[in-house]
C-alpha positions in Angstrom: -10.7 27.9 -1.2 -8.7 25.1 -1.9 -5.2 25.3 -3.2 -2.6 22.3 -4.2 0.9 22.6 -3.9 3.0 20.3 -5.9 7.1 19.8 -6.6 7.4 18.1 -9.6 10.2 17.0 -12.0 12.5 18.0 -9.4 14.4 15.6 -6.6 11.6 14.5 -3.6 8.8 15.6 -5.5 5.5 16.1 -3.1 2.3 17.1 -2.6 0.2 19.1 -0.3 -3.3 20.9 -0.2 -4.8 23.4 1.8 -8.2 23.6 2.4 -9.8 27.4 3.5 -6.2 28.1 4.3 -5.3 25.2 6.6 -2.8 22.8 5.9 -4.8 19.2 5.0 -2.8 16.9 4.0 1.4 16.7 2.7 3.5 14.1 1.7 6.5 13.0 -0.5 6.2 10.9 -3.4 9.3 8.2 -2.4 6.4 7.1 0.4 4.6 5.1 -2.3 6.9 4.6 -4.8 9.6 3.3 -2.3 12.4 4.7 -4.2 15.0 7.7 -2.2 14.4 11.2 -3.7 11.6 10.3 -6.6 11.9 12.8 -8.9 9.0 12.2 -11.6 5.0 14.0 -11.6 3.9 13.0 -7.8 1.1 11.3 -9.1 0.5 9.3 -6.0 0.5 12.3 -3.5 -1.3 14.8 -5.6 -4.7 11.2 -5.2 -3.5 10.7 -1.4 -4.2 14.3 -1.0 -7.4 15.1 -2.5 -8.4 12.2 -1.4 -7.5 12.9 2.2 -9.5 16.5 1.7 -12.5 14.6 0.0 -12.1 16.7 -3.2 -12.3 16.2 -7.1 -9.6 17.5 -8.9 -12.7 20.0 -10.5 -12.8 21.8 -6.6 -9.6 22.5 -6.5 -9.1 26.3 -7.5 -5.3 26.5 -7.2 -2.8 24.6 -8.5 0.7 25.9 -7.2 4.0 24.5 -9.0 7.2 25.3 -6.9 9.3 26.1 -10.3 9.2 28.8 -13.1 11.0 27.4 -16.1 10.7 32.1 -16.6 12.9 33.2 -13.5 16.2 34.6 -14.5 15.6 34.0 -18.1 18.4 36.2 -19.5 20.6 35.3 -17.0 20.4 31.9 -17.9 21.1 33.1 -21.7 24.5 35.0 -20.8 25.9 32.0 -18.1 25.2 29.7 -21.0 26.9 32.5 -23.9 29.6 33.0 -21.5 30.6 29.3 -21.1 30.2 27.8 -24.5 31.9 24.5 -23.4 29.1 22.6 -21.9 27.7 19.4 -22.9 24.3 19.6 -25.4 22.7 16.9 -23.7 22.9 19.2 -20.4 21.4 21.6 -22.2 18.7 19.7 -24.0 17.7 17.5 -21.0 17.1 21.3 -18.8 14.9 22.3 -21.4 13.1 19.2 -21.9 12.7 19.6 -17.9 11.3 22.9 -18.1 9.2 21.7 -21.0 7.5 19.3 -18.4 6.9 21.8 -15.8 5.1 24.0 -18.4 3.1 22.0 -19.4 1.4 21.2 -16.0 -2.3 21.5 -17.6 -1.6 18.2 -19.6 0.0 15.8 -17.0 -2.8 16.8 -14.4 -5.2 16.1 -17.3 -3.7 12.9 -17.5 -4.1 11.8 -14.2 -7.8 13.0 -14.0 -9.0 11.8 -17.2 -10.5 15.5 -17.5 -9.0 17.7 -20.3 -5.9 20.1 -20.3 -8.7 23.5 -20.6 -9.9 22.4 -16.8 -6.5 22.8 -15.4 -4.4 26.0 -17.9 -6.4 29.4 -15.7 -5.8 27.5 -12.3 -2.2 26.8 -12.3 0.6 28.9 -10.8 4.3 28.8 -11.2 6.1 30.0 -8.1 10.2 30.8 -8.4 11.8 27.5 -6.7 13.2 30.0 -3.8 10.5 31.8 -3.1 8.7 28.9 -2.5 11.2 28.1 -0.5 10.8 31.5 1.9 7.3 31.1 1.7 7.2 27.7 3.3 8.9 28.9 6.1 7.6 32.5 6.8 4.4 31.7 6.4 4.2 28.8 7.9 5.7 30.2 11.6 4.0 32.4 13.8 5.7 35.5 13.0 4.3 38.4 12.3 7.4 40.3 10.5 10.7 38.0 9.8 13.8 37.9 7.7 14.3 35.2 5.2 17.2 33.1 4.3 16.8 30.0 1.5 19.4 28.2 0.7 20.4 25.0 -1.5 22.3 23.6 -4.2 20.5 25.7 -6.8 16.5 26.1 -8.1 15.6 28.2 -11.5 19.2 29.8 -11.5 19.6 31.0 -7.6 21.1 29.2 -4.6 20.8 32.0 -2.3 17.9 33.9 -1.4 17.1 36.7 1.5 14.2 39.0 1.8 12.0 40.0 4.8 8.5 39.0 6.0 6.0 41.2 6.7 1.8 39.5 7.3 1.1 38.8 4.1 3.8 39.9 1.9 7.5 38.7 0.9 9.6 40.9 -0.3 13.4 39.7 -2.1 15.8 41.7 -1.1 19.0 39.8 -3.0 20.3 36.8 -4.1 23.1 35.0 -5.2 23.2 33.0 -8.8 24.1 29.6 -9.6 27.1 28.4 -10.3 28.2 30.0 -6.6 26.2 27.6 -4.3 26.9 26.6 -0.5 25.1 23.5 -1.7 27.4 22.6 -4.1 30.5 23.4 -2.3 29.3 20.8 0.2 27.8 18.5 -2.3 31.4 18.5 -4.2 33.2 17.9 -0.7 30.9 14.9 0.3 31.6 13.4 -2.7 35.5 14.0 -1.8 34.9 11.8 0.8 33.8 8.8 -1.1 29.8 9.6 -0.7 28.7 10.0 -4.3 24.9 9.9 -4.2 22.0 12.4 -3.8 21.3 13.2 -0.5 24.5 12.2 1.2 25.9 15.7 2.4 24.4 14.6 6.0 26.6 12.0 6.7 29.6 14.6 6.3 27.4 16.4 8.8 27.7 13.4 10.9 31.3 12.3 10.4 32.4 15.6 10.9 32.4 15.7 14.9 35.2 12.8 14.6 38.0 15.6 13.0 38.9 18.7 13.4 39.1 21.7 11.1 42.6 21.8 10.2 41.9 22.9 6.8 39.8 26.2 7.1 42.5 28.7 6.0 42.6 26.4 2.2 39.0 26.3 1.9 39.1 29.8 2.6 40.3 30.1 -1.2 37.7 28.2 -2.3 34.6 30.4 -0.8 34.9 33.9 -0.1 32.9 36.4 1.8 31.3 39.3 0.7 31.0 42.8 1.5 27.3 42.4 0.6 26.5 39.7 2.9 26.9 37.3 0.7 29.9 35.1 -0.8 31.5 33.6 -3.9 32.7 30.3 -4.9 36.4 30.1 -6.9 35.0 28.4 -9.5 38.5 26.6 -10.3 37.4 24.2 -7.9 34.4 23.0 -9.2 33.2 21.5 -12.4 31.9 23.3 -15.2 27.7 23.9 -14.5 26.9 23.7 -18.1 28.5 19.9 -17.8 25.6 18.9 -15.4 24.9 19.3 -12.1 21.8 16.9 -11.6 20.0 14.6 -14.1 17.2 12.6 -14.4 17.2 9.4 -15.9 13.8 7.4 -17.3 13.5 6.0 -13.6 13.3 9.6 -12.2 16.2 9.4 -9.6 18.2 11.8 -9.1 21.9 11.6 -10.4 24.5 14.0 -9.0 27.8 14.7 -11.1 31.1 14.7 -9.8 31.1 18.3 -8.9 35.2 18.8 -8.1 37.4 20.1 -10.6 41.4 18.5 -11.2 42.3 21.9 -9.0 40.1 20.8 -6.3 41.7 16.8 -6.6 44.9 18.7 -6.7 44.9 20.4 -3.6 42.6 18.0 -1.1 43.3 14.7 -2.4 42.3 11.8 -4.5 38.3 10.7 -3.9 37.9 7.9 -1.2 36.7 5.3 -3.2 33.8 3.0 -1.4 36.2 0.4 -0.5 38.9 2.7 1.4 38.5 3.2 5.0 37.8 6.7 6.4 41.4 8.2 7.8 41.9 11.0 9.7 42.6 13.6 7.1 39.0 12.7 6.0 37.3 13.1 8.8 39.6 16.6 9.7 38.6 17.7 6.4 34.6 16.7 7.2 35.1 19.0 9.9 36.6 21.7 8.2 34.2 21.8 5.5 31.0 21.7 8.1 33.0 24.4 10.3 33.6 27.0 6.9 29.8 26.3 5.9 28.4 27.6 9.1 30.9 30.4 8.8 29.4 31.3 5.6 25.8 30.5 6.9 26.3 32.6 9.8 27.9 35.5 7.8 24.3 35.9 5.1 22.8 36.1 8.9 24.3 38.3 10.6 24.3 40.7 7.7 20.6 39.9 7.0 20.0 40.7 10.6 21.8 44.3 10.5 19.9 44.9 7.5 16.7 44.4 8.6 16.9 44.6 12.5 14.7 42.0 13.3 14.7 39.2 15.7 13.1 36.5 13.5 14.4 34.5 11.2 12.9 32.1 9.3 15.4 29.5 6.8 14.7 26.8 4.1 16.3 25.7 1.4 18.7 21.9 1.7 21.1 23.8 3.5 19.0 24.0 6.0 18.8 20.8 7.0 21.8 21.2 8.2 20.8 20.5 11.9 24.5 21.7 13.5 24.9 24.4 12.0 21.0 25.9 12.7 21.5 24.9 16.8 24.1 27.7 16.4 22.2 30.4 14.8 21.4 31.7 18.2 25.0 31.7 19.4 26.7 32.9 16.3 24.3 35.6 15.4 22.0 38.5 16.6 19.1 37.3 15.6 16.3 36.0 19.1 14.2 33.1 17.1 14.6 30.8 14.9 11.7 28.7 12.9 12.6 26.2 10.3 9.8 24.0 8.6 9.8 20.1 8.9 10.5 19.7 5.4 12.9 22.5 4.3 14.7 20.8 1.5 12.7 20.6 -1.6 9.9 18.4 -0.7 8.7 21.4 1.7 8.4 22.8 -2.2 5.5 21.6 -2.4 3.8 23.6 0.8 6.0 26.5 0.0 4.1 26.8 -3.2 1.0 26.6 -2.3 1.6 29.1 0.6 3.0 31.9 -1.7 0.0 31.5 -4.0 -2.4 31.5 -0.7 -1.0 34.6 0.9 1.4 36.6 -1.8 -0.6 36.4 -4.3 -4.5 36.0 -3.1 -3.6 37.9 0.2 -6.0 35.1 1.8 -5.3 35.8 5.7 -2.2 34.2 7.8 -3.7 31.2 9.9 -1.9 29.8 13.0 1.2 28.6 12.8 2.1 24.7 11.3 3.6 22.9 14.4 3.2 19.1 13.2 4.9 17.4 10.5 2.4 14.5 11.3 0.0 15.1 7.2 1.1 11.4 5.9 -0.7 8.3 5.9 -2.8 7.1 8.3 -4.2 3.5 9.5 -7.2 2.2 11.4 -6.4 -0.7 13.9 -9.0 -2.6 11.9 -6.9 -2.2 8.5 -3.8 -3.0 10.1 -5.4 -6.2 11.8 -6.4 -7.0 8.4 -3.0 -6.6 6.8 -1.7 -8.7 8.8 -4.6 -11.4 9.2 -3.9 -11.6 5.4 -0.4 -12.8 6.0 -0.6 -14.9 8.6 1.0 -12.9 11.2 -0.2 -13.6 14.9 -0.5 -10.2 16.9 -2.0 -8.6 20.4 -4.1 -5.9 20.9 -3.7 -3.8 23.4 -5.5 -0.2 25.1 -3.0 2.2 25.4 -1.8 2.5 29.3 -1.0 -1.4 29.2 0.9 -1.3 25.5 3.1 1.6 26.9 3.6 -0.6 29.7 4.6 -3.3 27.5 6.7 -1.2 25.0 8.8 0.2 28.2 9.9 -3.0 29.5 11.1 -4.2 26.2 12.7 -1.0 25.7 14.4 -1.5 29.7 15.1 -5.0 28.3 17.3 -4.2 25.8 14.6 -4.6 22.8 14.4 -2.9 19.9 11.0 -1.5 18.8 9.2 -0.8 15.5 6.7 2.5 16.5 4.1 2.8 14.1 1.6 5.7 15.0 -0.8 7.8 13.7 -0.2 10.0 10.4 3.2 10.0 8.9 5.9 12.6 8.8 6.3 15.1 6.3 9.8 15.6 6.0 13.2 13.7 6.3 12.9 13.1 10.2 10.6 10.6 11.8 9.3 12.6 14.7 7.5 9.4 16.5 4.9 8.6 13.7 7.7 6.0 11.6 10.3 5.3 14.4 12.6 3.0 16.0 13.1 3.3 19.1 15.6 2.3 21.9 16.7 3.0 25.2 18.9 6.1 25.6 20.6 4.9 28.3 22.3 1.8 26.6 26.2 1.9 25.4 25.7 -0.7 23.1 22.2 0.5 21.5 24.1 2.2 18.9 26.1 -1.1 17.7 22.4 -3.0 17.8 20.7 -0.6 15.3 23.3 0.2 13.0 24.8 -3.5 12.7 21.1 -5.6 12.8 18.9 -2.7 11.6 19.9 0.3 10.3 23.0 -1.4 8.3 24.5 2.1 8.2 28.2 3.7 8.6 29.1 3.6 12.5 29.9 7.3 12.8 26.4 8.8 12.0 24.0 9.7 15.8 20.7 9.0 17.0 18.4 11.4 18.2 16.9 12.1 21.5 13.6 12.6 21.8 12.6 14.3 24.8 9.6 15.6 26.5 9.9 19.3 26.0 9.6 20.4 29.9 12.8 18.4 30.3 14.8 20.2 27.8 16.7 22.7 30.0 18.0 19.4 32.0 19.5 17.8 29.6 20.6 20.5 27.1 22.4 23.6 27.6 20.1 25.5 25.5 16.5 25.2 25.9 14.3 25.8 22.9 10.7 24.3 21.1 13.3 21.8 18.6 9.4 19.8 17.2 10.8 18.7 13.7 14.5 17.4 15.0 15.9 20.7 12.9 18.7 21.4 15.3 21.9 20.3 17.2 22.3 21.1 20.8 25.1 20.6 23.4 24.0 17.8 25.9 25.3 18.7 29.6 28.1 17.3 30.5 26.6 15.7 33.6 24.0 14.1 31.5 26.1 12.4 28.7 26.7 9.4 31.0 23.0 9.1 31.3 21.9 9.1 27.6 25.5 7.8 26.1 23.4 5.8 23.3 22.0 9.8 21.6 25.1 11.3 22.9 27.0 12.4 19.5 31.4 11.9 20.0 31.3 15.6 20.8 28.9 15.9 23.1 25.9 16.7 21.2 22.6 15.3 20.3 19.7 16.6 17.5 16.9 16.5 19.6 13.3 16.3 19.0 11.1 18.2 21.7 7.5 16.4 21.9 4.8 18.2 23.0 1.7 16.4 24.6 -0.9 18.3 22.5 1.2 18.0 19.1 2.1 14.0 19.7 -0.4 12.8 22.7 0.8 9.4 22.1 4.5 9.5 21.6 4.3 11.9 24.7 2.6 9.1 26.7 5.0 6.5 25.4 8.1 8.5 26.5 6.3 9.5 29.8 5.7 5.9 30.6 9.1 5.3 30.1 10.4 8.2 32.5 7.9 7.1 35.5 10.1 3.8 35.4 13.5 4.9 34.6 13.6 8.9 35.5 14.8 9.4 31.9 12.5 11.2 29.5 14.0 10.8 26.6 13.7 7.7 23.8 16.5 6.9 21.4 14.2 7.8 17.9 15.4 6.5 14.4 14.0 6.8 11.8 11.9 3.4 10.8 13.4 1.8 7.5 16.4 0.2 6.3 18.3 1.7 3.4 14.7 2.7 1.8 12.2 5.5 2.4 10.6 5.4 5.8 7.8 3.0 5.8 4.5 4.6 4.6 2.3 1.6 5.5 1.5 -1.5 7.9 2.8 -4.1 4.6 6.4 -2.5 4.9 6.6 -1.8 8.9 5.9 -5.4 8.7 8.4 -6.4 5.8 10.7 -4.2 7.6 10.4 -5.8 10.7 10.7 -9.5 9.4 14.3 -8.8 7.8 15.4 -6.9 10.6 16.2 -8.1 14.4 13.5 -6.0 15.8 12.2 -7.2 19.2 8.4 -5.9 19.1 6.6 -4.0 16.4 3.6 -1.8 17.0 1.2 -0.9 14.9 -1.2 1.4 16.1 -2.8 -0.7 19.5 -1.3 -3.9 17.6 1.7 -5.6 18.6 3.7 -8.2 16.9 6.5 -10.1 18.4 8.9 -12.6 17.6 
């Protein structure tokens, strides 16, 4: 049986095929199209994956869609009867979008030259949230779990729950858009002067610097509910049927301004790009990270009273909210916590497919997915001929001595390109697209962000640490294998690692498992045998783009960067 899971005409769109019920190949569409959050037919992923499965688009018997233009038809119809004032152009361009997701059969015909008849009895349209649930439940290894998605919005909900059980998902409420956690951040961010799609993590990352002075006003802007649940005051925010998200011809996504005059009114003009961040904006980054895990830690804990389980499984943009899902533990009663690699909407694509593989065709669970690592992939001989074309000089190297080499440039002060094995699937590079430094440097922070990373001072790096050393460094020890949480670093330790050691004493680690990432393992266990740290500072490898998909733009990366070293598989470049 072989099933393809595909997000489409939605931001990140994706792709992702399972083959007899294991996970084959996934991967985001921005990869080859170098351009943040693509939101156009994933064209590119849907040929990498068939491709990587060795299959015709005539094998393929599913094709799962993570949207149904159906779901919540007549609520749609009254939110729209109800506020009258919204633009026609909003209107026209979300039918036109739904137009595009129904008609599936005719853009895969496109693509595979076959005709639209091959494709209509195959397809599937799965609710946006509950392929959302279903790329988390089904992907973990529990047997019975409760379900939180959450986002900005996705076919009229921004709130789901429900609860797992084998092969079966069961909704047990949800919350409709306009109200939306996602939003309430999304408007906030842009508050703080960071207008564009995707930005709500470096509120996440600024926020540490303040301190939440303003919790009791933003209480008036959200409030809990007796069901578990919440609701926005809607004075705050702009109208929905004014826009939320567009598309343009390019396919990136376009966020509107999503604060009202009242919201203005009562928390200040919008930084503009120019301003500097003050204190009241970085008190007010904390306060609105501090009431969102409030409210994330309210749906919980009622979800976990109302089901009386121990599991929990969460997706959804919300959560990739890293801080706020290292608390979960703390702040609720729930034992376990799994969260999938990609849980924003490229996971979509997996969700989909999953739903249709299990829900609907009650195909049996297979073992958990514990790698993000279902990207591209290169040969030592294609990268040697990449760069053979352009002139480059390299080394090749076995293994033990290039992890020799790569630690003393690291101990050196170097900066390296790690380029290794298949690519992530997700937002994170987990040591497959990385940059890495050493920990233990004050100053490694300055080097990356001002010669590399060319980003705002304020945001972390991650640690990535060899899981048996977790309960040394943190002071909670958990399996953290897609960097989807935020721990407290012992206080003894900061000292040690101050270069992935957050302003308050936290870092988003990454545990790496020997069997899941033999190499990066090695790498980071070569480093420990000389330093007695087992951790590597891991970016992710880029530079205000996607992360590099291929040898061509590790390369191009590297050149117009001040990289020391980059590696390529057993190929090394240097300057």
């Amino acid at each position: 049986m072989i099933i393809l899971g595909i997000n489409a005409y939605h931001a990140d769109s994706s792709a992702a095929i399972f083959v007899n019920g294991q996970l084959v190949a996934a991967i985001e569409e921005e990869r080859f199209k170098r351009v943040k959050h693509w939101a156009g037919f994933p064209r590119l992923a849907i040929e990498f994956c068939l491709k990587e499965a060795n299959i015709s688009y005539e094998q393929v018997d599913y094709f799962a869609i993570g949207r149904d233009p159906k779901a919540k038809f007549f609520k749609k119809i009254l939110y729209l009867a109800t506020n009258p004032k919204g633009s026609f152009s909003v209107i026209k361009d979300r039918i036109n979008n739904s137009r595009k997701v129904s008609s599936l059969d005719i853009e895969l015909a496109k693509i595979s030259g076959l005709t639209p008849a091959v494709f209509s009895e195959k397809i599937h349209q799965v609710e946006h949230h509950r392929s959302h649930l279903a790329s988390a439940f089904f992907a973990s290894s529990f047997q019975e779990a409760a379900l939180l998605s959450i986002d900005g919005s996705g076919d009229f909900t921004t709130t789901m729950i429900g609860i797992g059980n084998g092969n079966d998902i069961k909704v047990l409420d949800s919350v409709d858009f306009p109200h939306s956690i996602g939003i309430f951040y999304t408007a906030f961010t842009q508050l703080l002067g960071f207008p564009h799609y995707g930005d709500e993590y470096k509120v996440m990352g600024m926020a540490p610097y303040g301190k939440p002075k303003y919790i009791d006003k933003l209480n008036d802007v959200v409030h809990l509910t007796k069901d578990g649940l919440f609701k926005l005051d809607l004075n705050y925010f702009r109208s929905g049927t004014q826009g939320v998200i567009s598309y343009g011809e390019d396919n990136i996504p376009i966020v509107q301004s999503m604060y009202s005059d009242v919201m203005v009114k009562e928390f200040g003009e919008p930084r503009k790009k120019s301003e500097e961040l003050t204190q009241y904006h970085k008190d007010l980054a904390a306060s609105v990270q501090r009431l969102t895990e409030k409210v994330i830690f309210h749906i919980l804990e009622s979800l976990q009273k109302r089901t009386g389980l121990d599991n929990v499984c969460i997706a959804g943009g919300v959560a990739q909210n890293s801080v706020a899902n290292g608390k979960i533990i703390s702040n609720t009663s729930f034992k376990n916590v799994y969260i999938p690699s990609a849980g924003h909407d490229a996971g979509i694509s997996i969700g989909a497919a999953l739903y249709v593989q299990h829900q609907i065709l009650k195909y049996p669970r297979q073992p958990a997915i514990k790698t993000a690592y279902t990207g591209s992939r290169f040969s030592n001989e294609e990268i040697k001929s990449a760069l053979i074309e352009k002139n480059i000089s390299f080394s090749e190297f076995e293994d033990a001595i290039l992890f020799e080499k790569i630690t003393e440039c690291l101990i050196k002060g170097g900066v390296v390109g790690w380029f290794n094995g298949r690519a992530e699937f997700g937002p994170r590079a987990l040591g497959g697209r990385s940059i890495l430094a050493d920990p233990r440097r004050n100053d490694a922070k300055e080097i990356l962000n001002l010669k590399i990373k060319r980003r705002e001072s304020f945001r972390p790096f991650a640690p990535s640490i060899l899981k048996e050393y977790v309960s040394e460094y943190f002071e909670l020890t958990d399996e953290v294998p897609f960097m989807e949480k935020v721990f407290f670093i012992k206080k003894e330790k900061r000292n040690e690692i101050p270069a992935v050691t957050h302003v308050d004493g936290t870092g988003r680690l990454q545990t790496v498992d020997k069997e899941i990432s033999p190499r990066y393992y090695a790498l980071i266990e070569s480093f420990r045998k000389k330093t007695g740290i087992p951790i590597l500072l891991n970016t992710s490898f880029n530079e205000n783009e996607p992360i590099v998909n291929s040898p061509t733009e590790a390369l191009d990366c590297y050149l117009r960067t001040n990289m020391d070293m980059l590696v390529l598989e057993n190929i090394v470049v240097e300057r």
